[in-house]
C-alpha positions in Angstrom: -25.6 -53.0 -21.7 -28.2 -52.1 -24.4 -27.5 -53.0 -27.7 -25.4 -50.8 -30.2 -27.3 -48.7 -32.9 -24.7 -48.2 -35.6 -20.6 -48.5 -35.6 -19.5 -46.9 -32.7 -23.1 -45.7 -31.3 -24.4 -47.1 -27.9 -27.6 -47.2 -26.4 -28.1 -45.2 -22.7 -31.4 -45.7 -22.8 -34.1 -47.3 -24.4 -38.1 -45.5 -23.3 -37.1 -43.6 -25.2 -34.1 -44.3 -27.4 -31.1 -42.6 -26.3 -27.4 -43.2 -27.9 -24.5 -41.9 -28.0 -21.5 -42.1 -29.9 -17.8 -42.5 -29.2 -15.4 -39.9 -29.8 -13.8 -41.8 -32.1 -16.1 -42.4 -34.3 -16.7 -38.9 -34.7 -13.1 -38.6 -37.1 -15.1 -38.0 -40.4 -15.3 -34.2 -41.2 -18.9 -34.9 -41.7 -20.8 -37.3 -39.5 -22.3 -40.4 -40.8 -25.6 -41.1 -40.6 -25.0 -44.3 -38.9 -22.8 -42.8 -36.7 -25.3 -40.2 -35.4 -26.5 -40.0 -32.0 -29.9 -40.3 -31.3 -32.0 -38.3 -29.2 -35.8 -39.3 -28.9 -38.8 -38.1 -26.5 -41.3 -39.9 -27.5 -43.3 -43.2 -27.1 -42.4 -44.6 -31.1 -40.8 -43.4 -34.3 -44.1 -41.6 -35.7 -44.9 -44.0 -39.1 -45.3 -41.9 -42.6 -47.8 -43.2 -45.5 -47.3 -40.5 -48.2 -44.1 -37.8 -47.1 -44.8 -35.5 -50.2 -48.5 -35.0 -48.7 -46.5 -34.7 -44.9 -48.3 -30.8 -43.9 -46.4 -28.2 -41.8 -48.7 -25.8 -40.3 -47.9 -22.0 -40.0 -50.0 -20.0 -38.2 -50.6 -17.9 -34.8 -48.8 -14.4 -35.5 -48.7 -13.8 -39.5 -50.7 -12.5 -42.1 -51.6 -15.6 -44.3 -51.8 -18.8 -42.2 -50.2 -21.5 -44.3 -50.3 -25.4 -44.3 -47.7 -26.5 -47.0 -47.2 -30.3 -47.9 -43.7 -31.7 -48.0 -43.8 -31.5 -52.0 -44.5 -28.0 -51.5 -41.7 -26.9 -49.4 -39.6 -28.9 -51.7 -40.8 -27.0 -54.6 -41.1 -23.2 -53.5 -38.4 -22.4 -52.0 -34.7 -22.6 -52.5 -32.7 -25.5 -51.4 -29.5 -25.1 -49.3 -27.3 -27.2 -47.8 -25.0 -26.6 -45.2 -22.3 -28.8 -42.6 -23.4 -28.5 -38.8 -23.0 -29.5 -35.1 -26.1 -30.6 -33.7 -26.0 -31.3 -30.1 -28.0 -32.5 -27.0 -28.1 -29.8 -24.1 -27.0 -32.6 -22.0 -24.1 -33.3 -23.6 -21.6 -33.9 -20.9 -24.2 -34.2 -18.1 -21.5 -37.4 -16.5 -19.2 -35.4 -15.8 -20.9 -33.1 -12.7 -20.2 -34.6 -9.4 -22.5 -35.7 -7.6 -24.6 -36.8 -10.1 -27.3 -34.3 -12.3 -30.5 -35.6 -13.3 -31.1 -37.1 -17.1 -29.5 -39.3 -19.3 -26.0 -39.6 -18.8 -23.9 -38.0 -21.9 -20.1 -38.1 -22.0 -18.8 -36.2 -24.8 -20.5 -38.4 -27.5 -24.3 -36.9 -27.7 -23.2 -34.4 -30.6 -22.6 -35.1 -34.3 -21.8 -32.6 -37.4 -23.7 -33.8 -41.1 -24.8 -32.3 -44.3 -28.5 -30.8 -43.6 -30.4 -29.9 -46.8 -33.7 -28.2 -46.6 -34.8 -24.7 -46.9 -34.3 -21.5 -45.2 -37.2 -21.3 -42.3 -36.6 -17.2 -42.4 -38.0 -18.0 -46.2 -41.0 -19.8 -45.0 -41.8 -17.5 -42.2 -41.7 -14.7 -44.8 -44.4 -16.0 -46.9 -46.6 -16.3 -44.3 -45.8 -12.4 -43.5 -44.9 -12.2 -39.6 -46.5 -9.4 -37.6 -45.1 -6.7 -35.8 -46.4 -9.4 -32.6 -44.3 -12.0 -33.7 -41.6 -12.6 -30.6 -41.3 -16.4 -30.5 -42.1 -19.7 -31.7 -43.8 -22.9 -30.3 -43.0 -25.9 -32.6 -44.9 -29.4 -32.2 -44.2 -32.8 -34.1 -46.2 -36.0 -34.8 -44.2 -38.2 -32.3 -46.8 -39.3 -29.1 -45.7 -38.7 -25.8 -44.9 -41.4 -23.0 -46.8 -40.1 -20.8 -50.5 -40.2 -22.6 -51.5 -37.6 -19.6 -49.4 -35.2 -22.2 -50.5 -33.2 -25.2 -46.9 -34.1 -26.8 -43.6 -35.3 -25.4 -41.9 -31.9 -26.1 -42.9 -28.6 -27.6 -40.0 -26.1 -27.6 -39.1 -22.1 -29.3 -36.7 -20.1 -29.6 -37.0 -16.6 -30.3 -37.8 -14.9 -33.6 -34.6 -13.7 -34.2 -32.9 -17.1 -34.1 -35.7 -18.6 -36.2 -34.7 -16.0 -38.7 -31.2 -16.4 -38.7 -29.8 -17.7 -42.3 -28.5 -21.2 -41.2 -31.9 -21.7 -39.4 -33.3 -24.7 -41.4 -36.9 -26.7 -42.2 -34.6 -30.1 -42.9 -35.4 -32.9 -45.0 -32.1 -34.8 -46.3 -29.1 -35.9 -44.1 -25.8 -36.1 -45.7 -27.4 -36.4 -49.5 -30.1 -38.9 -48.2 -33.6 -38.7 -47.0 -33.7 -38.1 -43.4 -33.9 -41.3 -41.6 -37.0 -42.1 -39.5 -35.2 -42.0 -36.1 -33.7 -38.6 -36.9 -37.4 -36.7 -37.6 -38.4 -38.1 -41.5 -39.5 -36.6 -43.3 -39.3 -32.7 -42.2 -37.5 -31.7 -38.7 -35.8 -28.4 -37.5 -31.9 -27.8 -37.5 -31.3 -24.3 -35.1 -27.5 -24.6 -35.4 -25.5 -23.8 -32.1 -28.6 -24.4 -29.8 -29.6 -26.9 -27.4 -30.9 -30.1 -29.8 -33.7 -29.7 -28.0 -35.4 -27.0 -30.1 -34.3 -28.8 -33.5 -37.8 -30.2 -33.6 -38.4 -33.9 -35.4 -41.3 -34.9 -37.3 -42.3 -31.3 -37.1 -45.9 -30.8 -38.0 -46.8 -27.2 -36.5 -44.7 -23.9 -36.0 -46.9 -21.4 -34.0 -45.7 -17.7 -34.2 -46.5 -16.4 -30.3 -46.7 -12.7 -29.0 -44.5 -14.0 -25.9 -42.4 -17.2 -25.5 -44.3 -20.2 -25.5 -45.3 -22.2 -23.0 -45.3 -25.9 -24.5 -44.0 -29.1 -23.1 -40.3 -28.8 -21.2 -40.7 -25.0 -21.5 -41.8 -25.1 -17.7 -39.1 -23.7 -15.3 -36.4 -26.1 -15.1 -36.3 -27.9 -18.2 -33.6 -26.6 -20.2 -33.0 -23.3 -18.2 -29.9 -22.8 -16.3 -28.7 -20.1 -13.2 -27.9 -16.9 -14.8 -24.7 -16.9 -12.8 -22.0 -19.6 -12.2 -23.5 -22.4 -9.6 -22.5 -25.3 -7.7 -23.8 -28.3 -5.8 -25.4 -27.3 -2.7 -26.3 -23.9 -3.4 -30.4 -22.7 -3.5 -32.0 -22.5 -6.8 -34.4 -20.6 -7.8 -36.0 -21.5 -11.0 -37.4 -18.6 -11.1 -34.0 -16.7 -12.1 -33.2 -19.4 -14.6 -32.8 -18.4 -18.5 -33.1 -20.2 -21.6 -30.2 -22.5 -22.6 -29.4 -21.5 -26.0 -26.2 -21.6 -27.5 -24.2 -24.5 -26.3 -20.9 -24.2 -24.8 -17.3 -24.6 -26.5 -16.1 -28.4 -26.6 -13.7 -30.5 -28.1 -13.1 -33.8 -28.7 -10.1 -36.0 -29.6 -10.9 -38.0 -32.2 -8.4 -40.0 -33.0 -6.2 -41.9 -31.4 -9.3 -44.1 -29.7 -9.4 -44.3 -25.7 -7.5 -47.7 -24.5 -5.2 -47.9 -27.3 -1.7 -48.9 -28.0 0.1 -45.9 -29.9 3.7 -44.9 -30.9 5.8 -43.0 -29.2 5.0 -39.7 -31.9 1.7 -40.2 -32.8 -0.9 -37.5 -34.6 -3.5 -36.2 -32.6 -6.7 -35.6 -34.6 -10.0 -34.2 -33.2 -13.2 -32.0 -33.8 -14.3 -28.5 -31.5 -17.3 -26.4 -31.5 -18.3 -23.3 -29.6 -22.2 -22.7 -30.2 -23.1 -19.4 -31.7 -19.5 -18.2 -31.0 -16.5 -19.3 -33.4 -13.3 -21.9 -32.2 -10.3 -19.6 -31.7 -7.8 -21.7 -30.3 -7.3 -25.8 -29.3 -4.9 -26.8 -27.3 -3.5 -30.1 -26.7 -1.4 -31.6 -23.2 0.3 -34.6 -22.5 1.0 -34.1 -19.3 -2.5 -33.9 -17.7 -2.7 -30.2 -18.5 0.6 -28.6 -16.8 1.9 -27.8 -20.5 -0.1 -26.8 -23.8 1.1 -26.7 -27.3 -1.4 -25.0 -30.1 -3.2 -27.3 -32.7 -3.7 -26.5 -35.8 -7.1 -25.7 -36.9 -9.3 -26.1 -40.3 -11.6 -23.9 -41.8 -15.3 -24.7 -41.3 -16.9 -25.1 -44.6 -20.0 -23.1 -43.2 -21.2 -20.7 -40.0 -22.0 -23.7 -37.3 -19.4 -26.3 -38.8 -16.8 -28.0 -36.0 -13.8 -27.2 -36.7 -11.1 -30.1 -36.8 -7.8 -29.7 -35.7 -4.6 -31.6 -35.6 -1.2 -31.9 -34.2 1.6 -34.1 -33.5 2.8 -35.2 -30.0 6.2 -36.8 -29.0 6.1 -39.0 -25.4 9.4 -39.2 -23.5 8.6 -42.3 -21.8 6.4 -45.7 -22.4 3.6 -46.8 -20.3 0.0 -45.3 -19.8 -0.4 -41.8 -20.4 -2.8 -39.2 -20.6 -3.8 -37.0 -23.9 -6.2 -33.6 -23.3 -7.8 -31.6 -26.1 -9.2 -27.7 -24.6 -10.7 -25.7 -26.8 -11.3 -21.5 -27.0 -14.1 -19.5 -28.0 -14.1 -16.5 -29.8 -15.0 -14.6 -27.0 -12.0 -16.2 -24.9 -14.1 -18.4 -22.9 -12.0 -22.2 -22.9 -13.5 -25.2 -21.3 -12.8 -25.7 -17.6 -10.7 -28.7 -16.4 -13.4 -30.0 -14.4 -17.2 -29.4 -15.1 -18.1 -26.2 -13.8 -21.6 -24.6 -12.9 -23.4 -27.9 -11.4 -27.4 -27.3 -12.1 -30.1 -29.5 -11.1 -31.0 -30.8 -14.9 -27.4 -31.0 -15.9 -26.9 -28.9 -18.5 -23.7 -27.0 -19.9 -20.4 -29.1 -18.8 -17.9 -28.6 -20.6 -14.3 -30.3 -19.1 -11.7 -30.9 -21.2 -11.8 -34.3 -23.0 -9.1 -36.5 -21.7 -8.7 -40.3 -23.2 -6.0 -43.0 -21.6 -3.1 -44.6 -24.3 -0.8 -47.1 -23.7 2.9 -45.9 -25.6 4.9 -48.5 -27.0 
């Protein structure tokens, strides 16, 4: 087993770092630092002399190319700060049978802090985009593995997401500086998306006529079947789109897996739906024959989790079973078993089940 990286964070890999974190010690309604999964491509952390001289180049399809230091980002435009789920697009990846290529997520490679930056729609808009502008490419400082590669990821999303409000140039984490492992000093947050386009250690943002063609863009990374798929069908990654906003999920929270627990106990946990809002959670003790309705909290923000709660009475001692399924806005619920098995493993969603021992 590699070693932990923080109270209830777990290495799954180590070239490059990968960990994860366990549902329960996701109960805080804003994710520690510490407690913050980690998702690297790269060879090493990239090291920082001077961040207020760190530059961020704008350029490709806009009127005034721009290269703005740190200090000047800091200083020009507005500061917000918002709560919000960032999560890996393999998040749940373990859970498809047989098994899908890539690191191996359960439930844990997701996490919801305090971002504070500055509106990239501002940024973008001082540059003055063109009528051309349809996409972004986005490129950090962090070398690749591979030294064959230009970088070990260059992603984009679409202009209309990189305008979107809540679309942020990040450089503080929960009131703090960013830490090094999670992009110091300037990184992306694109709320609701695969993590993947939430660039670290940004250094470049290139506005492209058509989407751009940089490292993992190719035909299977990060692209799933337009329609529902399983194991053993054909794929043709030609017919693949974009993964963008992340499925609904839910997590218990609290109690912990493995765990002794009265026979009423409170039921705690967090759920989050992508670019769509939670409408409903639903918790069963019976390994999902009955469902009673949790009650939910308000996000404090668009792309906060929302946490729920409720309180469950067991009839009997021994081992039993606790579920948490969660509802989009749009009526879409998570599946009791992963659904739509794709080659890269991307998009399961099963209901979150942990094991407790009743008094």
């Amino acid at each position: 087993m590699l070693a932990a990286k923080g109270p209830g964070v777990f290495a799954i890999n180590d070239k490059p770092l990968v960990a994860e974190t366990r549902p329960e010690a996701l109960d805080d309604d804003a994710t520690p630092t510490e407690k913050f999964f980690i998702r690297n491509n790269g060879k090493i952390v990239p090291p920082v002399d001077d961040p207020q001289r760190w530059t961020l180049a704008i350029d490709g399809e806009v009127n005034r190319a721009l290269a703005l230091s740190l200090g000047e980002i800091k200083s020009k435009f507005q500061h917000v700060t918002r709560r919000m789920v960032l999560e890996c697009g393999g998040n749940g990846r373990a859970f498809f049978s047989p098994e899908a290529q890539g690191v191996q997520w359960h439930h844990g490679g997701a996490g919801c802090a305090e971002w504070t930056g500055v509106r990239l729609r501002d940024v973008l808009q001082a540059a003055g985009l063109k009528d051309t502008a349809r996409f972004t490419g986005h490129f950090g400082a962090d070398p690749a593995l591979d030294e064959d590669q230009p970088s070990p990821i260059s992603r984009g999303i679409p202009i209309a997401k990189a305008m979107d409000e809540n679309t942020l140039l990040v450089f503080a984490m929960n009131g703090g500086d960013l830490p090094s492992v999670h992009g110091f000093p300037l990184r992306l947050i694109v709320p609701g998306w695969t993590g993947s386009v939430s660039h670290k250690w940004l250094t470049r943002i290139l506005i492209r006529k058509d989407r751009h063609d940089g490292t993992l863009m190719d035909p299977w990374h990060y692209r799933v079947p337009a329609t529902l798929t399983a194991h053993g069908d054909k794929f043709d990654p030609t017919t693949f789109v974009d993964l963008e906003s992340m499925p609904v999920r839910s997590i218990i929270t609290s109690p912990a897996e493995d765990t002794r627990v009265a026979r009423t106990l409170t039921v705690r946990g967090a759920a989050w739906a992508g670019d769509q809002t939670v409408r409903l959670v639903e918790i069963s003790q019976d390994k999902g024959a009955s469902w009673q309705k949790a009650e939910l909290s308000a996000p404090k923000n668009p792309y906060d989790w929302t946490r729920f709660t409720t309180q469950i009475s067991f009839s009997s001692s021994g081992a039993h079973e606790i579920w948490s399924r969660a509802t989009d806005s749009t009526g879409k619920a998570q599946p009791s078993e992963a659904q739509g098995w794709n080659p890269q493993g991307y998009g399961a969603n099963p209901v979150h089940r942990i094991r407790v021992s009743v008094n």
